[in-house]
N, C-alpha and C positions, 0 to 999 in steps of 0.2 A: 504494500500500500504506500502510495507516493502523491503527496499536492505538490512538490517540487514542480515550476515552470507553469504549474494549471495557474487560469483565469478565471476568479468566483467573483460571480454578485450579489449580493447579500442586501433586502431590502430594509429597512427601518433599521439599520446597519449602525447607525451614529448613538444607541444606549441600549439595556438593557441584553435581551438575549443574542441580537443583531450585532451590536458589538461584540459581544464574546466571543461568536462564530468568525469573526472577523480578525480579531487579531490570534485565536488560536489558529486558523488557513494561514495567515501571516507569515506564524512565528513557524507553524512546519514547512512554510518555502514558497507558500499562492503567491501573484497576483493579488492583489483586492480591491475591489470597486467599492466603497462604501452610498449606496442610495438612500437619500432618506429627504423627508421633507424640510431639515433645515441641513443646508448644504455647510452654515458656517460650524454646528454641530458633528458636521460629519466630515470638516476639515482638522477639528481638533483629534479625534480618530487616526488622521491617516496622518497629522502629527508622529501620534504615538507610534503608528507601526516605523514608522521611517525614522525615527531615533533609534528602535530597535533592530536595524538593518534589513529592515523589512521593504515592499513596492506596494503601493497604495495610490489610489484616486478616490475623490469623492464628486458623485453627482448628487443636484436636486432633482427627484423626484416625488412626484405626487402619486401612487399607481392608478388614483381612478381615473389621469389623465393619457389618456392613449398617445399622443403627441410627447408627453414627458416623460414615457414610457420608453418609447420608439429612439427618441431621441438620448436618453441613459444609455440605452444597450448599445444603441452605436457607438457611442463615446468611449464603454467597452471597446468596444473591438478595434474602435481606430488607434485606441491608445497602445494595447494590448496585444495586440493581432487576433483576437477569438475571444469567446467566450467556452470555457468547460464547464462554469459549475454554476446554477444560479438555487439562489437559496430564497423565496417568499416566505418572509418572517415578520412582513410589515402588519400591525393590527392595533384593534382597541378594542374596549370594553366598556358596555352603558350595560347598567343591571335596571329593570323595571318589572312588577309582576307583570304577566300579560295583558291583564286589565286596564292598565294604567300607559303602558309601552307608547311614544311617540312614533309614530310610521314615519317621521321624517328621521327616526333615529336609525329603527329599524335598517331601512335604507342606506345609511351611513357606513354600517356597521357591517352589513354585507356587502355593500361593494366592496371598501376597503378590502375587506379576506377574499371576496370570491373573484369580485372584477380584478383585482387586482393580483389575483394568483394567476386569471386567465390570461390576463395584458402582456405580465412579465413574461410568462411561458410562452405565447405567442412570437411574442418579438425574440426571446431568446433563442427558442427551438431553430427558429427559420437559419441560424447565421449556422446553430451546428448539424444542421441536416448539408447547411451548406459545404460544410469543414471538410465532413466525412472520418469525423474524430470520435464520432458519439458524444455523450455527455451526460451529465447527472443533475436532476432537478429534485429540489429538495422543499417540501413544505410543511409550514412550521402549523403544525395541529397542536392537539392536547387529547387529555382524556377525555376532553370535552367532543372527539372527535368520535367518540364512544358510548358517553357516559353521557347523563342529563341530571342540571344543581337548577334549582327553583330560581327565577330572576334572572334569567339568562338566553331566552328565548334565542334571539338572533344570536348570540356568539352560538350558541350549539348548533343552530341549524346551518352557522358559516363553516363552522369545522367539520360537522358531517359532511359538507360540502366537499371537503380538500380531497376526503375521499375517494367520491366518485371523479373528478377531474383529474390524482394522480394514476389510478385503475384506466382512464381511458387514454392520456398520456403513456403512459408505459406498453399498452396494446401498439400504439401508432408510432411510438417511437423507438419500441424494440426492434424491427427492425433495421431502422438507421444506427443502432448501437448507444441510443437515447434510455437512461431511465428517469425514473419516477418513483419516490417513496415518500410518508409523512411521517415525521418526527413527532411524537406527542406525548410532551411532557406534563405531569404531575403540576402543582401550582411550585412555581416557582418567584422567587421574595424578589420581585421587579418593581419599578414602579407603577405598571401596570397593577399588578396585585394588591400594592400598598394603597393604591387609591381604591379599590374597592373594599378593603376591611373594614374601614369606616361604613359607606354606603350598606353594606351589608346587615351591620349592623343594626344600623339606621331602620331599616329595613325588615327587619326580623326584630327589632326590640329587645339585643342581648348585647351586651360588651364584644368591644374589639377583641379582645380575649379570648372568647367563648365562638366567635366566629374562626379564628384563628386554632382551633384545638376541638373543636367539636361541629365544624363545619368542611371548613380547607385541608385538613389533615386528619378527621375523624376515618378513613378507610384504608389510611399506609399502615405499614405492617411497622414501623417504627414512631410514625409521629414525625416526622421530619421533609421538611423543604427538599427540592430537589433545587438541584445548583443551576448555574449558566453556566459554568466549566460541565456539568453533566450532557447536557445538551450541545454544548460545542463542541466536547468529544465525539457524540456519536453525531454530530451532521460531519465532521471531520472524517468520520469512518465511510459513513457513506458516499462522501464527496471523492473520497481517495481510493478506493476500494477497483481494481484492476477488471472487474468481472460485474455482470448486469446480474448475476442469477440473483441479486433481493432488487427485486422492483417488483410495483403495484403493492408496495406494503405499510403498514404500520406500525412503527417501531415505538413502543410503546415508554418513555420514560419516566415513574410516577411514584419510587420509593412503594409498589404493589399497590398502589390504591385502585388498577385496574388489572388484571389478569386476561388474556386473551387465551 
């Protein structure tokens, strides 16, 4: 297994789990595009790899814009000469009962995960169908890709989502030497997550506390967070990995809170 000389893109790339994938591809020898929507966040980023002797770029992108979509990935490849690895990691999180859910939110929240999974893959496929290199597309699920938590409508239904889009990606791209797998992690302590312990709360009428221990980690076998180093290792595995035989899958990262 070798990222030496590959080219990954890595979307919401500038914090949280995005960045971790990105300077652990770095630090084992990638290429790395950092995409994200604030491009001056995702120059601080590619600061850091390039102190560490590392190659880095950062683009602005938005993914529900098809145009600043198009226009990332080429930047990729003109910079670069190709694209190998693209990682959709870009996402948010609004929790509302269903009753109460904003359709304008709704909306937001799926695009972001779905439009934006389709966009990136779209644009990136095309350059390595062109290569004739193959390539590995990597999307960032959860258990929630599995699993259903009360308040959470559209995020579950956008990761189920990732899904069926990597399952029919790896059919049409297995030929071209193209895969497709979803990484789906356990709740991991981002800021993503941070932000919703309160809300949750809020919510359900119990301490951040008790959301945290008897909500978010009531089903691991240990009670414990799973990392962004956990998660950057195995998109790392599967990024670098010499052989298609895991595509159309879900790899499940979650300290047991789901068993497949």
């Amino acid at each position: 297994m070798s990222l030496k000389g590959k080219v990954a893109l890595v979307t919401g790339a500038a914090s949280g789990i995005g960045r971790e994938c990105v300077l652990n591809m770095a630090a084992k020898g990638a290429k790395v595009v950092i995409a994200d929507l604030s491009l001056e966040k995702g120059n601080l980023v590619v600061d850091e790899i390039k102190k560490a002797g590392g190659e880095a770029m950062a683009v602005a992108m938005d993914v529900c814009d098809e145009a600043q979509v198009n226009a990332g990935i080429d930047a990729c490849v003109k910079a670069f000469g190709g694209i190998d690895i693209l990682v959709s990691n870009a996402g948010i999180q609004i929790v509302y009962p269903i009753e109460e859910f904003p359709f304008a939110d709704w909306k937001k929240l799926l695009s972001i995960h779905l439009d934006g999974a389709f966009l990136t893959t779209q644009a990136a496929i095309k350059h390595m169908y062109a290569a004739g290199k193959g390539g590995k597309i990597i999307y960032m699920g959860s258990v929630h890709s599995h699993e259903a938590s009360k308040l959470k409508a559209a995020y579950v239904t956008a990761k189920h989502g990732l899904l069926g889009l990597a399952r029919v990606v790896a059919k049409e791209g297995g030929p071209h030497g193209v895969s497709a797998n979803v990484v789906c992690p356990g709740f991991v302590r981002t800021p993503l997550v941070e932000k919703q312990i309160p809300e949750q709360a809020a919510e359900l009428h119990i301490t951040e506390d008790e959301v945290v221990k008897n909500v978010m980690l009531k089903d691991t076998v240990d009670g414990e967070f799973t990392t962004t180093d956990d998660i950057a290792e195995t998109v790392a595995f599967l990024a670098g990995t010499e052989t298609n035989a895991i595509t159309g899958q879900s790899i499940i990262v979650s300290h047991g809170w789901f068993m497949q």
